[in-house]
C-alpha positions in Angstrom: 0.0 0.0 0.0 0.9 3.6 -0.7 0.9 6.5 1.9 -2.1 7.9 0.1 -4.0 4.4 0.8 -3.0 4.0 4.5 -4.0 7.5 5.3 -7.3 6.7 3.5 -8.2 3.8 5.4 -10.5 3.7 8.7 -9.6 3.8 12.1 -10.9 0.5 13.7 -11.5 0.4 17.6 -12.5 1.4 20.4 -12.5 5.5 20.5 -10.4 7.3 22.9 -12.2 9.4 25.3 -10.1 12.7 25.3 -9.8 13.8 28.6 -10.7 12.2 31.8 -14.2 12.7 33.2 -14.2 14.3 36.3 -16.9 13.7 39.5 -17.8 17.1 39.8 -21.7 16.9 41.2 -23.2 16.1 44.3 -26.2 14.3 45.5 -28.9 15.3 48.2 -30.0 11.7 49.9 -32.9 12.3 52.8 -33.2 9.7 56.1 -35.5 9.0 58.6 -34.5 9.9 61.5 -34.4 6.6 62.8 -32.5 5.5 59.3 -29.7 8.3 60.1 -29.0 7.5 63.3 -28.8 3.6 62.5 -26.2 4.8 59.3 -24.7 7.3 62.2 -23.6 4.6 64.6 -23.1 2.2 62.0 -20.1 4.7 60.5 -18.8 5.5 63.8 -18.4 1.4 64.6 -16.2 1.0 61.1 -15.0 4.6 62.3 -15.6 6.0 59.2 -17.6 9.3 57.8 -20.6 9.0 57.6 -20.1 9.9 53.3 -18.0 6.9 53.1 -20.7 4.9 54.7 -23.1 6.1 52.1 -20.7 5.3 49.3 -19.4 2.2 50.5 -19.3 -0.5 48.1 -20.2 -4.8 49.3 -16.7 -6.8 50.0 -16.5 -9.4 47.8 -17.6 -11.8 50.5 -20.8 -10.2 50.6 -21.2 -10.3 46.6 -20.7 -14.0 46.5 -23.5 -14.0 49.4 -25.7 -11.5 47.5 -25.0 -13.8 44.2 -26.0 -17.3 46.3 -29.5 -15.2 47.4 -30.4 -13.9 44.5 -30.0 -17.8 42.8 -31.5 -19.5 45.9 -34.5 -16.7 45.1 -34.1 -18.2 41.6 -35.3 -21.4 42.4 -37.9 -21.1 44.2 -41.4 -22.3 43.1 
């Protein structure tokens, strides 16, 4: 192929994005009373904030345990 032909043909793949995408907006989230003060202690007793409570994502224990419930939930008749 010639220079003319290579510049001609199509790019194949996935596109880049450009620059990086950036968390730049927040979220209002409303308790209960009685919800916030059970996410409260429950972020004090893994002394963490209570925004990284919020946020907090399942270990990979509780996956596999979420995964078994949702098939045993599956099978039933």
């Amino acid at each position: 192929m010639t220079k003319d032909m290579n510049e001609m043909k199509k790019k194949r793949g996935r596109l880049t994005l450009g620059r990086p995408r950036k968390l730049t907006r927040g979220v209002t989230v409303k308790f209960s009373s009685v919800s916030y003060e059970a996410l409260r202690f429950r972020a004090r007793k893994s002394s963490r904030s209570l925004a990284a409570t919020v946020t907090a994502r399942h270990t990979p224990e509780e996956n596999a345990l979420l995964r078994s419930l949702a098939g045993m939930a599956n099978n039933l008749d």
